[in-house]
N, C-alpha and C positions, 0 to 999 in steps of 0.2 A: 265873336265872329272871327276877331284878325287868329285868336287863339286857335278856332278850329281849322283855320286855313295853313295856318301854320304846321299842323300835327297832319293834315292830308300832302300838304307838300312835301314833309318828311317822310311817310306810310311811303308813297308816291316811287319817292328816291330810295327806299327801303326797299321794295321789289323790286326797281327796274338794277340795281346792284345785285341782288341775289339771282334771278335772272339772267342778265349781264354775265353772272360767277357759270351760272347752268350749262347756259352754251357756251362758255369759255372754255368748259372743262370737257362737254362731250366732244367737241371740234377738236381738244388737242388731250384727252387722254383713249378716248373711243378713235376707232372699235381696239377692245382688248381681248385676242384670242392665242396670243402667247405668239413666241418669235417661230421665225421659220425651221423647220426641221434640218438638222443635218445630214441630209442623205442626198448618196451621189446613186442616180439609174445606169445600171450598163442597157444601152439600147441594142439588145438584141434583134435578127432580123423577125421574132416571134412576139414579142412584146411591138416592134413596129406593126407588124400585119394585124395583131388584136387592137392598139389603137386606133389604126387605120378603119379596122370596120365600126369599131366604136364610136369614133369621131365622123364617121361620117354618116352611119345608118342609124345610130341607136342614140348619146346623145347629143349626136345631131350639131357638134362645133362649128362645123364646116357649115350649116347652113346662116348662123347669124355672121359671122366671120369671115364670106366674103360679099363680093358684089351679086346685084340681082339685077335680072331684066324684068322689071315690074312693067312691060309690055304685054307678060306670055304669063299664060295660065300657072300657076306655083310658083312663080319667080322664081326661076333656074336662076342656076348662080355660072358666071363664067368660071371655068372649069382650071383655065390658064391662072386664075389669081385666088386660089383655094388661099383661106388663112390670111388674107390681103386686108379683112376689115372693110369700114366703109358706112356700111348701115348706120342711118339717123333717124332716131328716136326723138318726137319733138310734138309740139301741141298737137299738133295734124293725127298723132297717134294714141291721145292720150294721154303721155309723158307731158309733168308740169316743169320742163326745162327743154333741154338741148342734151343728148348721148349720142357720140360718133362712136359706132364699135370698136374696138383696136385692133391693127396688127398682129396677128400671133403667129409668123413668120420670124424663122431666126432674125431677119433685122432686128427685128423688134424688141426680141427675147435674149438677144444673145447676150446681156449683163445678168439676166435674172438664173438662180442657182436653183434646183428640181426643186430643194425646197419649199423657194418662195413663188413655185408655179406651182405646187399640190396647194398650198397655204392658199394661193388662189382660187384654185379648184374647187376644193372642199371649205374653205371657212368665208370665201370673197374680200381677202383680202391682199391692198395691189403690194407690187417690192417696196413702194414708201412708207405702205402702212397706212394708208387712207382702202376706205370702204368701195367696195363694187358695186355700183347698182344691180339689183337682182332681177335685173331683165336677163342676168346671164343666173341660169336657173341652179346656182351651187349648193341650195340648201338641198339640194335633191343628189346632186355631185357628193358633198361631203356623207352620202350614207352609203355610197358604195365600195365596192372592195378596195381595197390598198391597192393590189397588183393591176387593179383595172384604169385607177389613176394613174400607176407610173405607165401603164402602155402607152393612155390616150400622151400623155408628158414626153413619150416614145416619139409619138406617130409626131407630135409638132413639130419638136426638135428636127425629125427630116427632110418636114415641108423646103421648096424653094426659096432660099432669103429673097424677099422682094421689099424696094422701098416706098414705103407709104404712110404718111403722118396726118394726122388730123389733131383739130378744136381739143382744147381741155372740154371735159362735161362742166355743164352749168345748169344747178338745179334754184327754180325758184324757190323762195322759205316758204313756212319750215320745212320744205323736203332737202332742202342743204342741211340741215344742221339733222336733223332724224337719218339720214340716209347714214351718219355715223354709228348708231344703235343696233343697226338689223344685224352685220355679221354675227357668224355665232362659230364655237370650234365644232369641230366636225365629228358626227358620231356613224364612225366607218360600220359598215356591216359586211358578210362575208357573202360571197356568191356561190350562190345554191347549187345544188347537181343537176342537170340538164335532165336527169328523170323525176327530180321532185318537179314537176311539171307549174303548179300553181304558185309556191314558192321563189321557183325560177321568174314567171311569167309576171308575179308582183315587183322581182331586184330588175325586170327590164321597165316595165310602164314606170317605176320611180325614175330610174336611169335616163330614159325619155321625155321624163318632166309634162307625162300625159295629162296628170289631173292641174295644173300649173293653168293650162291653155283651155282645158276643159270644164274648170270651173269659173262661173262669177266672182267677182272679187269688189269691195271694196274699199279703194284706199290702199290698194295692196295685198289686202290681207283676204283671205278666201273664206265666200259665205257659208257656213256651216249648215250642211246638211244639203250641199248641191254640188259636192265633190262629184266631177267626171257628168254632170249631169247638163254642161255644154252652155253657150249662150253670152259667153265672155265678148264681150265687142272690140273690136280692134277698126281703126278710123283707115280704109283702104280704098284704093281707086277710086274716090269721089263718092263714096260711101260707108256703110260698116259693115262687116263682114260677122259673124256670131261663132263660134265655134259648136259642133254637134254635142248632143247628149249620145254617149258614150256608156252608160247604163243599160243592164237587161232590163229595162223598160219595154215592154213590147209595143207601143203605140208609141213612145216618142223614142224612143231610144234604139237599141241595135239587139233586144231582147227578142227579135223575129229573126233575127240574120243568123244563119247556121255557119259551120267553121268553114264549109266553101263560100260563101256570100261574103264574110270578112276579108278571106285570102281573097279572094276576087277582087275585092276594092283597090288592093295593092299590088296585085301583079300587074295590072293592065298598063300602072305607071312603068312598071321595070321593062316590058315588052321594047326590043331594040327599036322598032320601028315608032316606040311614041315620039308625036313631034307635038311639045306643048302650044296648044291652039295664041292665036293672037286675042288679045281681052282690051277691048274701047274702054275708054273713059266712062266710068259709072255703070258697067256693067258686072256682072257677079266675079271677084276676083279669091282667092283660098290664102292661108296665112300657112296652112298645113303644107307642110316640104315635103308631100306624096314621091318624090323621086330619092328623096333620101330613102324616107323610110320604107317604100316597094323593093329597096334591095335587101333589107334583113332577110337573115335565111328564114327558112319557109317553118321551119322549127320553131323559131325565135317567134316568128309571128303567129304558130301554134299556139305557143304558151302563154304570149299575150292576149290571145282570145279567149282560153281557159280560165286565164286569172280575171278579165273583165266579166265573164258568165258567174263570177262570184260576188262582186261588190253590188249593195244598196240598189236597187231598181229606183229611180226619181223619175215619177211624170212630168215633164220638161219640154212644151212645146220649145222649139225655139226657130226662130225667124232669122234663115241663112244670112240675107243681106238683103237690104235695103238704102238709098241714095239718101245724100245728108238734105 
């Protein structure tokens, strides 16, 4: 008996050493996606203005990136502190830690070289070389054009330096030690001709990280075969909000909605005169940034509608919101 106790105390000290060695290594050899690129952007006034509608319309920086009035319907974001950061992600949402967004205001930025802000972009990872959490949606970043990365790296750079610091992230285990693993290097793809319509209309729904919000997930990782098919829950207003199925489904989805009934849903946000309504406590509140994306051009959200009239129909009730 002392004999076999002896060889499980050993076994014992035998994993927790190998172990021990495992996350020793992912923590300080992960993530490995190779050093930062050597290239320096000249920031044109052309590549500003293409970032600029990128980063604000399509994917959408500017809306996790600054402050929100989660008072009013879509949680507008104050307009004065664009790139300012702020948002926290935390049990209330799902997230098994604590994420303050960061600064991406030259304060912020102005040690980090274009570099090691694309290496961010496309592969999530920060100037030290520790991992991003993929709430900032880069695996969808890193498949877009080159030129379209240095714009949006454009448009930062000329945001207003504003000063604003927050908390390091703190994840509970194992999502500290796994959050090392996810980066990946970036597999850029090229953007399409504005008359390959469907083509186009797929490099923008990636670039938007549509199917990200629109699919179930768990654990992170997205339920196979419910891509775009809606119902992802997010913990909001003293409730949960689901996100729509987004599939030509005709009974659950937007397979009944014709290219005016899509463009409808988003003009009505861009209309000058919308004033986002006020939203009580526990009442139906949207995770969807309708006021970013009501301003893409009317084209862009053409070909977004063409390309979604192509993907998998999923019959997908789903239940907008409900109180916890």
């Amino acid at each position: 008996m002392k004999k076999f106790t002896k060889w499980l105390l050993m076994l014992v000290l035998v994993v927790a050493v190998v172990a021990g060695g495992a996350v020793a290594y992912v923590t300080t050899a992960l993530p490995n996606v190779g050093p930062p690129e050597n290239i320096k952007i000249t920031y044109t006034p052309e590549r500003i203005a293409r970032g600029k509608y990128l980063a604000n319309h399509v994917t959408v920086c500017a809306d996790c990136h600054s402050s929100h009035d989660t008072t009013r319907f879509g949680l507008p974001i104050d307009t004065n502190r664009i790139g300012v950061g702020g948002m926290v992600f935390n049990g209330a949402v799902g997230v098994p830690g604590e994420i303050h967004v960061p600064n991406i205001t030259p304060y912020n930025l102005k040690n980090w070289t274009d570099g090691e802000l694309f290496r961010a972009i496309t592969c999530g990872v920060k100037k030290d070389g520790s991992a991003i959490f993929p709430i900032m949606p880069w695996p969808y970043y890193g498949k877009m054009d080159r030129e379209d990365i240095y714009s949006i790296i454009a448009y930062i750079r000329s945001l207003k330096p504003q000063e604003a610091n927050y908390p390091e992230r703190k994840l509970d285990f194992p999502l500290n030690v796994i959050v090392h693993t996810i980066p990946q290097k970036a597999e850029l793809g090229k953007l399409p001709a504005e008359s390959d319509t469907l083509k186009y209309g797929a490099y923008l729904v990636n670039a938007s990280g549509c199917m990200e919000c629109h699919s179930q997930d768990n654990k992170g990782k997205l339920l196979p075969g419910l891509e775009f098919a809606g119902g992802r829950k997010f913990g909001l207003n003293g409730g949960f909000v689901r996100s729509a199925n987004i599939t030509p489904d005709k009974e659950t989805g937007i397979g009944a909605w014709t290219k005016e009934n899509f463009l409808a849903q988003f003009s009505k946000y861009s209309d000058p005169s919308y004033q986002p309504s006020t939203v009580d406590p526990g009442q139906f509140q949207t995770v969807m940034p309708w006021q970013f994306y009501a301003k893409m051009k009317k084209s862009d959200l053409e070909a977004v509608y063409a390309y979604l009239r192509t993907i998998k129909p999923v019959h997908n009730e789903v239940i907008k919101f409900d109180s916890k």
